[in-house]
N, C-alpha and C positions, 0 to 999 in steps of 0.2 A: 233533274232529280225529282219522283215525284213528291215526295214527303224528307222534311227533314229529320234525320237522325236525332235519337234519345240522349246519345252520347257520343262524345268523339275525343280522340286526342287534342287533336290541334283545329280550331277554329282562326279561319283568316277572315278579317272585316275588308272588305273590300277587291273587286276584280281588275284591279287595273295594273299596269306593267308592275308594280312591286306587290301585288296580291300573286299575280300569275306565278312571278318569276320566286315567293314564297313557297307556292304550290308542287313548284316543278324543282325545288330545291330538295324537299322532303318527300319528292315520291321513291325512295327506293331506303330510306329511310324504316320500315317497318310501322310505322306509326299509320292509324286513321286521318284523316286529315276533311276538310271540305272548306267551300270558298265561298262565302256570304256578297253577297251583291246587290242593292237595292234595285238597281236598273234592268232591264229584261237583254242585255247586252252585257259581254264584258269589256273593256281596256279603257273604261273611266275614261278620264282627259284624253284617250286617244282614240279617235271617232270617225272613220271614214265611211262615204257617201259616193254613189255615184248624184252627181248634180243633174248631170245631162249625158247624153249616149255618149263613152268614149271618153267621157269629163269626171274621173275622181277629184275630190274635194273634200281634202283633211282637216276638221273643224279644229280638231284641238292640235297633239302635236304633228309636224309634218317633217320632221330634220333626224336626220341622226348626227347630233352633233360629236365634236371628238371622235368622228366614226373609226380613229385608229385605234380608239379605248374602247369603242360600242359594243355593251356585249350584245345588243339586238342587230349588229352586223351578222354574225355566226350563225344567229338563229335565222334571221332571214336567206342565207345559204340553204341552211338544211332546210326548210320551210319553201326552197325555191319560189325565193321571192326575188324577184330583177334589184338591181340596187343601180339607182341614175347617180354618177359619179360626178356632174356636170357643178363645175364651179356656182356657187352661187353667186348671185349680180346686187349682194346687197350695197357693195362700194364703190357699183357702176352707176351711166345714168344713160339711157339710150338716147337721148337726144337734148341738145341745150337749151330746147323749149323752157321756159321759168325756170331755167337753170344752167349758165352759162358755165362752159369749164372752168375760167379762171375762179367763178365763184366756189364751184367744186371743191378745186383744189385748196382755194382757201378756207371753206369747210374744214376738208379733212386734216389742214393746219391747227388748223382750231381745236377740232374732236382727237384728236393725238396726244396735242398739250393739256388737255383734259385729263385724259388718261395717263398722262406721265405723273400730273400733279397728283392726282389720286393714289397710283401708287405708290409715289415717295411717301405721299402722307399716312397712308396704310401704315408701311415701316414703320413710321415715329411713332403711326396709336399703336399699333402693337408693344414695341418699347414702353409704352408711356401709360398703358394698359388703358386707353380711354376709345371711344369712336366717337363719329361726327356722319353729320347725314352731306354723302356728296355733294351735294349740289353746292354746300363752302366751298368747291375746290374749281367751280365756275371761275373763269377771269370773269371780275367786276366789268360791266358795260360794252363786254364782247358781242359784237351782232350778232352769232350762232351759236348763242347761247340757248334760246329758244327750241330750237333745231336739235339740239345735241339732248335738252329734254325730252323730244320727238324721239329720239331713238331710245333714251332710256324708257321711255314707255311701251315702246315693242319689244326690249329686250327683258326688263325686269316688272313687266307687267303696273310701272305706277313710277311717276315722275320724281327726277332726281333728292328734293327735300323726303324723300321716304322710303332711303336707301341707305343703308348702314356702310359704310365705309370699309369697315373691315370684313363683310359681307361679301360686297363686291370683288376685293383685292382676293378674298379665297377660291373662287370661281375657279376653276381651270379650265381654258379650252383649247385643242392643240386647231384649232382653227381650219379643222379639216370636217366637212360638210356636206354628208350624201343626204337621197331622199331614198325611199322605197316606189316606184312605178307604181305599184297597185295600193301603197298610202300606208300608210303608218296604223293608220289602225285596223286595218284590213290583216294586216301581220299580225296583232296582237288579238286579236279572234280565230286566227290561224292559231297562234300558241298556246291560248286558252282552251281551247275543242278538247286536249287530254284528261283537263285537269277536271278535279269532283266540286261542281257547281251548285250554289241552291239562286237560281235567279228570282225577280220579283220580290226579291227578302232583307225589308228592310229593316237594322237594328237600331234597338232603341236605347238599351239599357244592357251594360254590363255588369252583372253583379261578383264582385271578386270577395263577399264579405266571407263566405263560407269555405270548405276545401274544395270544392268545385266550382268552377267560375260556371256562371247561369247566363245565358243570354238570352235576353225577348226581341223576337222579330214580328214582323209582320206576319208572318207564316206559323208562329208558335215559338216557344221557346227549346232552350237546349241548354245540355251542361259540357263541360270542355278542362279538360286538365291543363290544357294553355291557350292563348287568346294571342292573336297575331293584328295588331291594329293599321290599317294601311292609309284609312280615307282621309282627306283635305285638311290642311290645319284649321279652315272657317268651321268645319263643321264641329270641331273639340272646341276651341273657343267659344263657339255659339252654344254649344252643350246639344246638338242636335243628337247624338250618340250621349248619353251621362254615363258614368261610372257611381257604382254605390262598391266601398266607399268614395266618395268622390275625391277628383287629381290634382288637386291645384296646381301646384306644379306644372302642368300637363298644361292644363290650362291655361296659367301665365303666360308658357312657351308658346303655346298654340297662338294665344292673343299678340306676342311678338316678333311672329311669321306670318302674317296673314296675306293671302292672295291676291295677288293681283292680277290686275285684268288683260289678255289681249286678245283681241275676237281679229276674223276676215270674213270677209264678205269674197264671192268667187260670179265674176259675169262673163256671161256669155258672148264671142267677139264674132262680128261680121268683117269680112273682107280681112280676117287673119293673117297676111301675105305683107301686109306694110309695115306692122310691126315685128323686130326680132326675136327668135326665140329665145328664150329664158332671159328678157331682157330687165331693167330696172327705172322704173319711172316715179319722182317726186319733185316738188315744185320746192323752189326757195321760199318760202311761205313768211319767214321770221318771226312763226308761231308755232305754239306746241300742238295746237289742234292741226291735226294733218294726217292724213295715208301716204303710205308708203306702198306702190303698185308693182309685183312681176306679173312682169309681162309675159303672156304663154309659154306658163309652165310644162316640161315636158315636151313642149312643142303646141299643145292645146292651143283650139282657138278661145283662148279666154283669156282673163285678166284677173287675179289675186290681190286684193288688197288687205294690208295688216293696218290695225287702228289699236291702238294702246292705252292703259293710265284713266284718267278722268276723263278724257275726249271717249274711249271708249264707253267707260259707264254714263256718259251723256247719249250718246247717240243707243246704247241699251232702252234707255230709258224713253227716249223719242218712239221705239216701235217698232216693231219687224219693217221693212222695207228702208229703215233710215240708214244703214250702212251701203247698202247700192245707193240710193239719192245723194250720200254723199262723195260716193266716189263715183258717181256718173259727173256728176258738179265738177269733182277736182279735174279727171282726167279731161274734161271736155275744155276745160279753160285753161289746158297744157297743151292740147294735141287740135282742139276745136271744134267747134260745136255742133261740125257734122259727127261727133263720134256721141252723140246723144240719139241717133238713129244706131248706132253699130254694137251700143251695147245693153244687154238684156239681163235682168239682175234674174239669177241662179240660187242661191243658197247665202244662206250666213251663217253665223254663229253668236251666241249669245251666253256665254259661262256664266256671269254671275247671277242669271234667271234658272240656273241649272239649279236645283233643288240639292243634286248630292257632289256638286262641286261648289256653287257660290263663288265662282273664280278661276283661273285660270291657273299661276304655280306663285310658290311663295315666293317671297323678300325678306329679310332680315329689317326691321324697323331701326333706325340709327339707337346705339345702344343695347342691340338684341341679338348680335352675332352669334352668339355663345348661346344662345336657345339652341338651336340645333340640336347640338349633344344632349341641352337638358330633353328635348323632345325622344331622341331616340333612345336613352337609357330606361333600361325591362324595367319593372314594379315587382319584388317578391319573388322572381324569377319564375314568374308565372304570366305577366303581362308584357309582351313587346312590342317595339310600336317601330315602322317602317315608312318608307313614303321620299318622293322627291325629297320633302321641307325637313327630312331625317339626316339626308345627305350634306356631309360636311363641304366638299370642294364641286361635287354634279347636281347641284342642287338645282331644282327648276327645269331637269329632265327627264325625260323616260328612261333612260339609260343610269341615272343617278336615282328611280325608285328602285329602277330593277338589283340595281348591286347593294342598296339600302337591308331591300327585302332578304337575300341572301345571307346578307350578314345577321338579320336577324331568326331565320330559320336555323343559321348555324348557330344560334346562342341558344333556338329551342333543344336541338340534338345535345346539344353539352348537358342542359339540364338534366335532359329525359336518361343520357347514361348514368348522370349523378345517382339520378336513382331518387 
């Protein structure tokens, strides 16, 4: 778009799956509409790359989780986009190296009763109307306990003490797990191409004090009879976007959701043929600092590793190249240390250095469950606000901003009939 409009109906803050999927809810709608974007790209957290010839590499999201719920199933149908159906190997391990079956099995002993405890305990704070930060629900002095932090860091993006209990128990996932062949964000720039774009435009300030809500961007300012808010909860919290009058509320919740971190790093693999395709490799480590490795996704000759939680914002912190150093480290003192000649660091990823993310998807902070709802509820029936960290039960998906967003463009349409 070359120039931003003077006026418009509906302004959406942000292009990412719950901006797009805003956009594409209100195009037949009759209303003006356009889609503010700081980035010179659209699908926010979801960012695919080719790394190397043949080798896509999806920084941010790469699953389509609950894909029987997915509404980004459908669309990648019509968008003819391949859908790899192929089990994921995250509860395999391809080889016993530093990690012995029996030891496995008695992991997943562990990591089950974990999960039992937790959701009994769910029940009674729900009853009891109180929450508790997970990691109470650890068995005291359990060897995989560590381990089972490991995972809560790739899953909820920050280790079990900083996880709301009754957060967690809302989650729904029907445990069914596709990918997109050409990546996840590859699809969400497929979907965006329809929609009325201002890229490079970043906002700063939403002025709701008047009958016209005012927005300043980087590109100049504009007025908007409704305001569709989509970007990260760090960014509300931090006040990088302000609101005059200002939200507190908004705020509160924003500071009660905040992001957490999970980055991968993606290497390039020589002599590809010894290891399995879509295989799963991690060591018994009895620490939370650890990767977690698939092994040649899609078949690729490469290796995927996810890092999570505070191990991730430490090795952020350490420097571009520390996420390959440390899974050249890990995988070579699993498999041996000729695979320090076999593999070649590719690409990473880095979210909480991302300027218009600051992180990767929210968590509920123990005692903040119930943000959610405060976060998604409109302001004056003029202001509404969207987003994975919006979403009551898909929360921390692409699929849980898109249906967020939906629900909030239908609360624009109700307005705009009201009259």
């Amino acid at each position: 778009m070359p120039s931003l409009p003077s006026s418009i109906n509906v302004a959406i803050i942000g292009a990412g799956a719950a901006g797009l999927s805003a956009a594409h809810a209100l195009q037949n709608s009759g209303l003006s509409v356009i889609v503010l974007e700081a980035r010179d790209r659209v699908g926010g957290r979801a960012h695919t790359i080719m790394a190397a010839p043949g080798i896509t590499f999806d920084l941010g999201c790469g699953w389509l989780h609950s894909a029987d719920k997915n509404r980004f199933v459908g669309i990648a149908n019509q968008l003819n986009f391949e859908i790899d159906k192929t089990r994921p190997p995250w509860r395999e391990q391809s080889f016993d190296a530093g990690f012995p079956l029996a030891e496995r099995q008695d992991f997943v002993r562990a990591l089950d009763a974990f999960y039992d405890r937790a959701e009994q305990a769910a029940q009674k704070a729900i009853q009891c109307s109180r929450d508790d930060p997970a990691s109470n629900y650890l068995e005291p002095g359990n060897r995989w306990n560590p381990m089972i932090d490991a995972l809560s860091s790739y899953i909820n993006g920050c280790e079990l003490d900083a996880v709301s209990i009754l957060d967690m128990d809302a989650y729904e996932d029907s445990e069914i797990n596709w990918r997109v062949r050409r990546g996840y964000g590859a699809l969400m720039a497929a979907y965006g191409a329809s929609c009325p774009l201002a890229l490079n435009c970043e906002v700063s300030l939403i002025d709701h004090s008047g009958k016209q809500i005012r927005i300043e961007t980087s590109q100049g300012a504009l007025t908007a009879d409704r305001v569709i808010v989509t970007v990260p909860t760090n960014l509300i919290a931090n006040e990088t976007i302000r609101f005059h009058p200002a939200l507190p509320a908004k705020i509160d919740a924003a500071f009660g959701l905040p992001l957490g971190l999970a980055d991968k790093v993606m290497l390039a693999l020589e002599e590809p043929e010894a290891l399995p395709k879509d295989g799963n490799l991690r060591g018994a480590t009895m620490r939370t600092a650890m990767g977690s490795y698939h092994l040649r996704p899609f078949g690729h000759a490469s290796i995927e590793g996810y890092f999570g939680g505070s191990f991730a914002q430490e090795l952020e912190e350490a420097g571009p190249g520390a996420f390959a150093a440390q899974s050249i480290d890990e995988i070579a003192a699993l498999l041996g240390n000729d695979y320090r000649r076999k593999l070649k660091p590719l690409a990473e990823s880095r979210w909480s250095h991302d300027p218009f993310a600051r992180g990767s998807y929210s968590h509920a902070l123990p005692g903040h469950a119930g943000k959610r709802a405060v976060l998604a509820a409109p302001v004056d029936g003029r202001l509404f606000f969207a987003g994975e960290a919006t979403s009551l039960n898909f929360f921390s998906t692409a699929h849980g901003a898109g249906d967020s967003e939906e629900r909030a463009a239908k609360e624009v349409v109700v307005v705009f009939a009201k009259g």
